[in-house]
LOMIRO-24598 format. One record per atom (N, C-alpha, C, O): x, y, z; residue number from 0. Coordinates in steps of 0.001 Angstrom, whole numbers, plus 500000, padded with zeros to 6 digits. Layout:
N
NODE xx yy zz resi
NODE X Y Z NUM
...
//
This chain:
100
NODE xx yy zz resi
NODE 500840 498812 500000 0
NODE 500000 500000 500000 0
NODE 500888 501256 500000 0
NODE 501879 501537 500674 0
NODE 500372 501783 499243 1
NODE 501502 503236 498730 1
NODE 500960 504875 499804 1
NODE 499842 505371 499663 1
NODE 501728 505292 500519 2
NODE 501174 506042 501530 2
NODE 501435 507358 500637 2
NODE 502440 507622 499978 2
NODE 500087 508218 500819 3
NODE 500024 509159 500009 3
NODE 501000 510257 500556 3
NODE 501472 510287 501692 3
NODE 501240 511253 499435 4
NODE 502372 512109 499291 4
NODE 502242 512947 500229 4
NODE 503255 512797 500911 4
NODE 501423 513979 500820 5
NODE 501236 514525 502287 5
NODE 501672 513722 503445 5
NODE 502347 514257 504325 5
NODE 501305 512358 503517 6
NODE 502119 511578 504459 6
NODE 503393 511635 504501 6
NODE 503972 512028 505514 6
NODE 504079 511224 503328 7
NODE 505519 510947 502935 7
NODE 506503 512302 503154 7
NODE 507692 512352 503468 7
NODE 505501 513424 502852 8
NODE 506532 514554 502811 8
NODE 506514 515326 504399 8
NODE 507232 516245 504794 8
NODE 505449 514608 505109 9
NODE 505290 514981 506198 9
NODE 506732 515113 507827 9
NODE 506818 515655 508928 9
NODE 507280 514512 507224 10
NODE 508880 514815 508292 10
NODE 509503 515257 507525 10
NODE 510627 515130 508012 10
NODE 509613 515710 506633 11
NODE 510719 517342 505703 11
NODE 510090 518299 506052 11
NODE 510739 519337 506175 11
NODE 508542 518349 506362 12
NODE 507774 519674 506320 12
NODE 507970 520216 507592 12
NODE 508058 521408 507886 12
NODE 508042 519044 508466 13
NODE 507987 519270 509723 13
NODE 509533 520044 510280 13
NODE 509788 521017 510990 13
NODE 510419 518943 509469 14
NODE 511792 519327 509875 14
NODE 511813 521412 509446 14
NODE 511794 522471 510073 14
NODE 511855 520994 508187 15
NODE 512247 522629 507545 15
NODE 511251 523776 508484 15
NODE 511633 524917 508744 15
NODE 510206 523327 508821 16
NODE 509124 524248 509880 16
NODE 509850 524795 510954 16
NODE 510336 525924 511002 16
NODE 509901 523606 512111 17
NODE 510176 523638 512425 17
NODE 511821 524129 513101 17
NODE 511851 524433 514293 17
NODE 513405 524191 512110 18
NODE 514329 524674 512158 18
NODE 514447 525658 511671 18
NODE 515580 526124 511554 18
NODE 513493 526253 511269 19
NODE 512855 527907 510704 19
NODE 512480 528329 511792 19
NODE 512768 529526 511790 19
NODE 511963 528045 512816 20
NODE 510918 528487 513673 20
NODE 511509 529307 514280 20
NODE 510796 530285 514503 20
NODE 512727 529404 514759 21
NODE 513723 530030 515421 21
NODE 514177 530929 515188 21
NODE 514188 531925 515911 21
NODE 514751 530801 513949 22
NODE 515257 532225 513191 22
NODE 513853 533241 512878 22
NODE 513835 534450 512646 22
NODE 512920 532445 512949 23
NODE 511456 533330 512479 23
NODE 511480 534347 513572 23
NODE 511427 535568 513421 23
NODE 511578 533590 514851 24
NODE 511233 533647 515926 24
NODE 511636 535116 516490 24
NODE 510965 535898 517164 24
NODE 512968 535228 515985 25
NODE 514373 535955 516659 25
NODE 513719 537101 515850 25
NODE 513246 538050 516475 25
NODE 513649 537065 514130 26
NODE 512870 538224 513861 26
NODE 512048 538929 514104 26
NODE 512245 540144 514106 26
NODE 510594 538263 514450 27
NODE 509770 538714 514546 27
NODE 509536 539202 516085 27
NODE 508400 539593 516352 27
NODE 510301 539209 516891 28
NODE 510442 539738 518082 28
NODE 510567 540948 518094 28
NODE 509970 541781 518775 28
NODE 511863 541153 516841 29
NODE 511950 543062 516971 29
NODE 510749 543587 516302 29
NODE 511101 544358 515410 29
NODE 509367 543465 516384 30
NODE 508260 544054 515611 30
NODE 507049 543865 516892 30
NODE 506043 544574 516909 30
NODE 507318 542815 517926 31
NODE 506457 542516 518674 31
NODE 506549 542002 520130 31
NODE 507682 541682 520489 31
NODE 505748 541896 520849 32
NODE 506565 541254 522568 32
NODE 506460 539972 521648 32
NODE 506113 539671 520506 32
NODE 507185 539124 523323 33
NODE 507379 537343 522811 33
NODE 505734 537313 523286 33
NODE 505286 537697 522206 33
NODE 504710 537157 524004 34
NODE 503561 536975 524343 34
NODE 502929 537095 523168 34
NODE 502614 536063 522573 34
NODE 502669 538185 522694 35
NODE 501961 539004 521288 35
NODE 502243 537663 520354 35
NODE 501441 536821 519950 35
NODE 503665 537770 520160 36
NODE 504094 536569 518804 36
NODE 503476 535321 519190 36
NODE 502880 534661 518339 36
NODE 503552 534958 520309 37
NODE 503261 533409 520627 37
NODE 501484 533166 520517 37
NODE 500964 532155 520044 37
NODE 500784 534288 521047 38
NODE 499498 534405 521038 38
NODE 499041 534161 519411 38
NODE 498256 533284 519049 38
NODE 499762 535209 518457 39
NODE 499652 535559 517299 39
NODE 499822 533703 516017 39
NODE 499178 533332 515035 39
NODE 500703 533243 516598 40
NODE 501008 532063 516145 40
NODE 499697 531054 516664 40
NODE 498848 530449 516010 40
NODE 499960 531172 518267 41
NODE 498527 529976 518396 41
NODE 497241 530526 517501 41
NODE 496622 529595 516985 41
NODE 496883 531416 517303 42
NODE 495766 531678 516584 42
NODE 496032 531531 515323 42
NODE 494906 531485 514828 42
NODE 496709 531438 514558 43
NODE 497163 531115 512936 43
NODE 497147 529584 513118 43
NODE 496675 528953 512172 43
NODE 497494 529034 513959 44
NODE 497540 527260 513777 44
NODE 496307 526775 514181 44
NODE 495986 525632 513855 44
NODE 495526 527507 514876 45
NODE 493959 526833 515159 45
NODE 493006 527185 513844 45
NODE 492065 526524 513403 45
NODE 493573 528487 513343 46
NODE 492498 528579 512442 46
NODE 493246 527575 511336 46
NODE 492460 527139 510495 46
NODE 494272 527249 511230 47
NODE 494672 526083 509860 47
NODE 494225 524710 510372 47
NODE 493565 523906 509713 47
NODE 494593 524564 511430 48
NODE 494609 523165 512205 48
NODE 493186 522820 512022 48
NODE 492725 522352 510980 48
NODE 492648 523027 512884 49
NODE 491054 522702 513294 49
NODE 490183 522364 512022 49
NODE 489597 521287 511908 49
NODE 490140 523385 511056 50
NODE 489389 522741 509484 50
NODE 490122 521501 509099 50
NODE 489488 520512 508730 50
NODE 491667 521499 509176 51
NODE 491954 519809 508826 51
NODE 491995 518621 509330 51
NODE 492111 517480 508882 51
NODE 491873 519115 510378 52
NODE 491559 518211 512003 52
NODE 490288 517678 511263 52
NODE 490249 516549 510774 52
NODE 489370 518467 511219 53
NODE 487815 518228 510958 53
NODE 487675 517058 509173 53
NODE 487270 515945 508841 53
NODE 488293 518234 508569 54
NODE 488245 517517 506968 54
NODE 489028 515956 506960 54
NODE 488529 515161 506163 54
NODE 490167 515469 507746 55
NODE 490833 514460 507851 55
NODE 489899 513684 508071 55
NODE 489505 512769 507348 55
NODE 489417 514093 509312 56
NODE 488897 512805 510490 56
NODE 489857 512422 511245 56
NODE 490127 511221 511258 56
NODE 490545 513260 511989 57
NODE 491725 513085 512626 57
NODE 490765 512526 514214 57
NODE 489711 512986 514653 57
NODE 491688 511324 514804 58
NODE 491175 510866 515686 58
NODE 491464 511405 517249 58
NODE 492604 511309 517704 58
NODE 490535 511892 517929 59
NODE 490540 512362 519075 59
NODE 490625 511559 520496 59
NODE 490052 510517 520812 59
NODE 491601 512447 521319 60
NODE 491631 511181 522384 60
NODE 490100 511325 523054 60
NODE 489250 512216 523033 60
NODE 490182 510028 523644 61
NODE 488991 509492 524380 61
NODE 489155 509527 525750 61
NODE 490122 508950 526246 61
NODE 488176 510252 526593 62
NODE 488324 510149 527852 62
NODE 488931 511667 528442 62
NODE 489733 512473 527972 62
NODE 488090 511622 529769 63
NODE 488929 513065 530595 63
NODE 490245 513209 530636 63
NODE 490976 514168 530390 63
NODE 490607 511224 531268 64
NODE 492091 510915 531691 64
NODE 493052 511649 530230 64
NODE 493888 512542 530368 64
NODE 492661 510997 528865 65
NODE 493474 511030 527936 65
NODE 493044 512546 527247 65
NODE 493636 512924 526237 65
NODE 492346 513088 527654 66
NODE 492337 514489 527431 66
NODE 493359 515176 528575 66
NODE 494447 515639 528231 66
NODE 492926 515194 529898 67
NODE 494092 515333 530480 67
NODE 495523 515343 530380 67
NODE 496213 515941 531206 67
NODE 495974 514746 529463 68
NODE 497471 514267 529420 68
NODE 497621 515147 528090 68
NODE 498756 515572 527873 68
NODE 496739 515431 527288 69
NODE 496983 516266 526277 69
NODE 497440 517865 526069 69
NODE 498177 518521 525333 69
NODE 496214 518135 527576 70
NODE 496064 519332 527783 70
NODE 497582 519702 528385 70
NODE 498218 520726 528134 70
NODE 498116 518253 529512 71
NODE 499278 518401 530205 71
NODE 500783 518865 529339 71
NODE 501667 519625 529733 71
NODE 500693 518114 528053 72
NODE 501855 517754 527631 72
NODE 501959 519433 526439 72
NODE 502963 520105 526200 72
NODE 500567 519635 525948 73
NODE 500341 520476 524795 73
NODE 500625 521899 525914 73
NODE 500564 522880 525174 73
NODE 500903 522377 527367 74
NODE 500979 523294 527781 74
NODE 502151 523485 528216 74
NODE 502593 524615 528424 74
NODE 502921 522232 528444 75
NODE 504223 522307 528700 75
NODE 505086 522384 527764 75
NODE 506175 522908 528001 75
NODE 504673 521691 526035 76
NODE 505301 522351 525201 76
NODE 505393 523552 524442 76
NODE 506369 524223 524108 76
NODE 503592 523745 524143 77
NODE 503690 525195 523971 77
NODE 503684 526546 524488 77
NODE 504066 527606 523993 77
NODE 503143 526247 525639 78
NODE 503088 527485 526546 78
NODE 504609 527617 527421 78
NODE 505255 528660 527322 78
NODE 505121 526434 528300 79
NODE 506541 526789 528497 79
NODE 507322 526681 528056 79
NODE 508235 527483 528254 79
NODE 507424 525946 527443 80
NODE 509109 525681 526170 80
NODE 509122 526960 525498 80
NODE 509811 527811 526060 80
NODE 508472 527349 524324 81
NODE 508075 528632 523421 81
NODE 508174 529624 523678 81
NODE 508729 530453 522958 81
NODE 507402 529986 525372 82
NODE 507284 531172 525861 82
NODE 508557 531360 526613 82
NODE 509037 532491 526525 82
NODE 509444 530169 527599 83
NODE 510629 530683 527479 83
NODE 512073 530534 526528 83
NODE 513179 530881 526941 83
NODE 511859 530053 525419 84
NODE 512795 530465 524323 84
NODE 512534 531699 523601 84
NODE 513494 532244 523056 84
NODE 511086 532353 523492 85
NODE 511477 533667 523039 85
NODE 511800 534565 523968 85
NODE 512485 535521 523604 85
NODE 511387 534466 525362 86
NODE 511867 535056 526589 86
NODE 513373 534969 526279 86
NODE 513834 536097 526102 86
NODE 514040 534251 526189 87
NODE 515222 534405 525890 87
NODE 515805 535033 524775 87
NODE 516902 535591 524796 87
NODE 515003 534928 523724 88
NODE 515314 535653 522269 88
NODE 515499 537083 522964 88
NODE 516531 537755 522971 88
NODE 514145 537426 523604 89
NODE 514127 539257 524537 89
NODE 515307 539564 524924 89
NODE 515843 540671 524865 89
NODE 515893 538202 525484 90
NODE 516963 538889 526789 90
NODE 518109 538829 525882 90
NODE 519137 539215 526439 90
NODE 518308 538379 524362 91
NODE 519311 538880 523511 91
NODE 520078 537657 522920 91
NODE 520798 537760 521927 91
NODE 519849 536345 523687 92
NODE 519920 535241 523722 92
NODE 520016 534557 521892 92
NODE 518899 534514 521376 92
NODE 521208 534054 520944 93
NODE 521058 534090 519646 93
NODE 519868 532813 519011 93
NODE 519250 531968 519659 93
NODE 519865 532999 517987 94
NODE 518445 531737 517887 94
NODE 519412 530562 517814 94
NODE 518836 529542 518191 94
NODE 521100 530267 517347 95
NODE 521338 529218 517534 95
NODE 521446 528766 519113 95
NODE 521499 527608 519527 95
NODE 521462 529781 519763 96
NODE 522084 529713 521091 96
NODE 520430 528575 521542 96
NODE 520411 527420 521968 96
NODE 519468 529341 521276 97
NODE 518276 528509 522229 97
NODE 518085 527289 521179 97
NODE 517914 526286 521872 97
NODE 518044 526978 519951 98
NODE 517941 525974 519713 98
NODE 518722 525188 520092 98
NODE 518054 524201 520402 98
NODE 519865 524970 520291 99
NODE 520997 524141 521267 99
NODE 520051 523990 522415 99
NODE 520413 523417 523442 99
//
């Protein structure tokens, strides 16, 4: 079974996104606080996310417990990891420096 091409290209997209994110990051700081940017981003990925979430049929966890652990893991990566690497971008900190 041949896994379609959105699948396949799906860890390059992620990679190149993602090792962009940083240098994005470092820029767009001098135009905005780190809060503003991070706010500004979660709202650009819900409004992309959520219609393909929906159009996929992407499968949702089941349960408080396994909602729980989502809510746990999705706040510790995006809300503290994010919020203090551009905190650090503020304090002058280089983007290779926090991606290390």
């Amino acid at each position: 079974m041949t896994r379609p091409l959105w699948l396949r290209a799906a860890p390059v997209i992620f990679l190149v996104l993602w090792s962009a994110g940083f240098g994005v990051a470092k820029l767009g700081l001098g135009h905005a606080p780190p809060m503003t940017l991070l706010a500004l981003r979660y709202g650009i990925l819900v409004l992309v996310l959520a219609p393909l979430a929906v159009l996929l049929r992407v499968p949702m966890p089941q349960g408080l417990r396994a909602w729980g652990h989502v809510a746990l893991v999705g706040f510790l990566v995006q809300v503290a990891y994010f919020a203090l690497c551009y905190q650090a971008f503020r304090l002058g900190v280089s983007a290779g420096g926090v991606a290390i």
